[in-house]
C-alpha positions in Angstrom: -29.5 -12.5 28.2 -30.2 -10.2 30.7 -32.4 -12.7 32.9 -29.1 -15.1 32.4 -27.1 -12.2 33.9 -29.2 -10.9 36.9 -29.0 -15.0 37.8 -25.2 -15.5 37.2 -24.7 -12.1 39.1 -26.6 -13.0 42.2 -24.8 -16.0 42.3 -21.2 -14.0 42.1 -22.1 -11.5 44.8 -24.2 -12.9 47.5 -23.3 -13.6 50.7 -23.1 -17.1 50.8 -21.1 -17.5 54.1 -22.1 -21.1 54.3 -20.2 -22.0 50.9 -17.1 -19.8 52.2 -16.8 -21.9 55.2 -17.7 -25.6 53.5 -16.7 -27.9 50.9 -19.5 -29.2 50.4 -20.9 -27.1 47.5 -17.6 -28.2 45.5 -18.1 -31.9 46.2 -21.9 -31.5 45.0 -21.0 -30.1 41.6 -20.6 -32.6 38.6 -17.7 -31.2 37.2 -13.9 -31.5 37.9 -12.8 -28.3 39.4 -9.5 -26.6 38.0 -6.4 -24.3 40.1 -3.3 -23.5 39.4 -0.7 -26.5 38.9 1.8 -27.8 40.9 4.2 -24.9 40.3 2.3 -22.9 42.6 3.2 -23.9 46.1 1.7 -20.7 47.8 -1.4 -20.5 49.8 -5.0 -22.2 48.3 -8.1 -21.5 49.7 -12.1 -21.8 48.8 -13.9 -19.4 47.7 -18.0 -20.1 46.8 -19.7 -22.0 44.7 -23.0 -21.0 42.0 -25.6 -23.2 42.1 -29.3 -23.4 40.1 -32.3 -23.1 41.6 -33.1 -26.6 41.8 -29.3 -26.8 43.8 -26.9 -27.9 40.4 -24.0 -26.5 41.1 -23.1 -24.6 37.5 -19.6 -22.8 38.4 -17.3 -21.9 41.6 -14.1 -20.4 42.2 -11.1 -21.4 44.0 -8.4 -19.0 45.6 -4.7 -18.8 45.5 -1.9 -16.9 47.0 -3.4 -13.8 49.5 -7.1 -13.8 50.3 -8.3 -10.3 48.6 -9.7 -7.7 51.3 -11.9 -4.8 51.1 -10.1 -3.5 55.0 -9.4 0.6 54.0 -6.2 -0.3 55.4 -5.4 -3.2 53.3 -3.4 -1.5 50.3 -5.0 -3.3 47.1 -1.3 -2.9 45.5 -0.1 -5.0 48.7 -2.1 -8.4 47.2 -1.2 -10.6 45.3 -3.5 -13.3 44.1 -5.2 -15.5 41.4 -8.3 -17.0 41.5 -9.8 -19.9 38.7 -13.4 -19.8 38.1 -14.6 -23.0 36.7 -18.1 -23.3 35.1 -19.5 -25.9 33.8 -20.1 -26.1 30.2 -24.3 -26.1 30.0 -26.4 -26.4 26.5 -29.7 -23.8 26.4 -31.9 -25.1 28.7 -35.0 -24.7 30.8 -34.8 -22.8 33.9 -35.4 -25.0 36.9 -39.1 -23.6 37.8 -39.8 -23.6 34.1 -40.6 -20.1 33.4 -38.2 -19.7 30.8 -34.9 -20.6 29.2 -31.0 -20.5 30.0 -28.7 -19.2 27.7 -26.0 -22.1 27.0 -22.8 -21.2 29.1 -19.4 -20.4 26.9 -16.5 -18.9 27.6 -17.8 -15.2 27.8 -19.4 -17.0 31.0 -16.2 -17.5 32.1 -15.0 -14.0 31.2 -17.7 -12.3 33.0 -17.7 -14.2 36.1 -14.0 -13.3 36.2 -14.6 -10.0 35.6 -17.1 -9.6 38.1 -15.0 -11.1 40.9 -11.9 -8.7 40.5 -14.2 -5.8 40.5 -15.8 -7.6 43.9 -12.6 -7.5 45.9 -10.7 -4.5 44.3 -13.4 -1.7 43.9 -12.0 1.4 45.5 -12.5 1.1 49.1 -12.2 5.1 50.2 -15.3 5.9 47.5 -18.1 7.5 49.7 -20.4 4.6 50.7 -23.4 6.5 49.1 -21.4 6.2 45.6 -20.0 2.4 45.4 -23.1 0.6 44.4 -23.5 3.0 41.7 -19.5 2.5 40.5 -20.0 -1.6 40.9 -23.7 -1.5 38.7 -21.8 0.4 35.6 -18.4 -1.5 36.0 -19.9 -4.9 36.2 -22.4 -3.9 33.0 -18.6 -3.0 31.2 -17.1 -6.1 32.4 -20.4 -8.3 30.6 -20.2 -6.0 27.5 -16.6 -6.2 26.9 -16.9 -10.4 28.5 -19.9 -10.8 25.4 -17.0 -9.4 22.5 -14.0 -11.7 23.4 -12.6 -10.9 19.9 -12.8 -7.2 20.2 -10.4 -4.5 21.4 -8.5 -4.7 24.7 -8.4 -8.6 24.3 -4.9 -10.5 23.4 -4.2 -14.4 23.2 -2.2 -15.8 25.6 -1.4 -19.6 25.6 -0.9 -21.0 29.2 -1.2 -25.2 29.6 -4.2 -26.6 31.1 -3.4 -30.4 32.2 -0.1 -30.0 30.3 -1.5 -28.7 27.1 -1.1 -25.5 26.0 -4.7 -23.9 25.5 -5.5 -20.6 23.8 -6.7 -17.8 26.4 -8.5 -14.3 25.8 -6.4 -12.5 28.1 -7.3 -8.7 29.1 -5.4 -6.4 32.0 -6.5 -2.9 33.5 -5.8 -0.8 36.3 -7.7 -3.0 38.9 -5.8 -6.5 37.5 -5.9 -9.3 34.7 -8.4 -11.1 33.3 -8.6 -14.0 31.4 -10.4 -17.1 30.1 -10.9 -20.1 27.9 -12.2 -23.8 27.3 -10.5 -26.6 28.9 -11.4 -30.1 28.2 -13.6 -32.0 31.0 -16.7 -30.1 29.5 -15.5 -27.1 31.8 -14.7 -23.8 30.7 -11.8 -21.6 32.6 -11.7 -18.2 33.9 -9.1 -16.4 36.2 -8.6 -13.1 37.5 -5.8 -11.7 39.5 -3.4 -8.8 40.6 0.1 -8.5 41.6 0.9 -12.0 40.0 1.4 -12.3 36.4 -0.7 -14.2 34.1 2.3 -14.7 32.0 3.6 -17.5 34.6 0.2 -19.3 35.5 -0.9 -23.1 34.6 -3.8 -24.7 35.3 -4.6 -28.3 36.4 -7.4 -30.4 37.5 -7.9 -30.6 41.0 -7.5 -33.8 42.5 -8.4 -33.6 46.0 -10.6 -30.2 46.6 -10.6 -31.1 50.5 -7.0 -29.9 50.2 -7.6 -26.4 49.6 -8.8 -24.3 53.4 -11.8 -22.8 53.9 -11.3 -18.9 53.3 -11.6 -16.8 56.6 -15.0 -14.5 56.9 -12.4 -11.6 56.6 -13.7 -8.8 53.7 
């Protein structure tokens, strides 16, 4: 497990500026990617996509609404986004230089990468420099313990469509946003994350045409 998460998580936070600027990762991957439906008609935007090391793309994330910044004098209250993290659904496998094995993905996969990229983009900004690395190590190890008990406490149910069909979500809020995630059909599971949008409101849909969504600016 932990090998599975030192590899998800380098994928999550590296750089990756290529990826932010292209859609090219997204038309690689061998999945359908998922956003928010129709009844959104704000702002969509790339974000980056996760690949193996043999170059499979396994999961990605797609923006909607404000792009998140890390700018002390961007106000975290002031955004208000929602971003879908798709991943595809993977069995146990061999890791690509054959040294080991993958833990099948699931929809704590889902939870975790979700919960991992609202920490990413709404840590507290004024903490001394010295001190953040230290706060985003022990908050992303809670957001993989509490991502690994889906059915524990601090997780509710909430039912949003997918494609028109209303699919059961673990759903989880805290003081930085929301959380939540699921299994949608496609062989894909679902995650989102967001703040100063409700959850309450959201749908999610298949995205037809990814080239449609911009390419997010190099702004943090």
């Amino acid at each position: 497990m932990e090998s599975t998460r030192r590899a998800v998580q380098s994928s999550v936070f590296a750089p990756a500026r290529a990826a932010h600027r292209s859609v090219d990762g997204y038309l690689m991957a061998a999945f359908p990617w998922y956003g928010l439906d129709e009844a959104f008609t704000g702002p969509r935007w790339l974000m980056q996509v996760g690949a193996a090391a043999d170059g499979t793309v396994e999961h990605g994330s797609t923006g909607h609404g404000d792009e998140p910044s890390l700018r002390v004098e961007t106000s975290p209250d002031e955004q208000r986004f929602a971003v879908v993290v798709t991943v595809a659904s993977r069995p146990l496998r061999r890791s690509a230089d054959g040294t080991g094995m993958l833990e099948a993905t699931s929809v704590s996969s889902a939870a975790w990468l979700a919960g991992s990229g609202l920490l990413s983009c709404t840590w507290p900004t004024h903490m001394e420099r010295a001190l953040r690395q230290d706060w985003l190590d022990q908050q992303t190890a809670i957001a993989w313990d509490l991502a690994d008990h889906l059915g524990g406490e601090g997780w509710a149910t909430l039912n949003l469509p997918v494609d028109g069909v209303p699919t059961p979500f673990h759903y989880r809020d805290s003081e930085y946003g929301w959380v939540l995630a699921g299994t949608a059909g496609n062989d894909v599971h679902i995650g989102a994350y967001g703040r100063g949008m409700s959850a309450y409101g959201l749908g999610f849909s298949v995205i037809q045409d990814i080239t449609g969504y911009r390419a997010a600016s190099d702004g943090s």
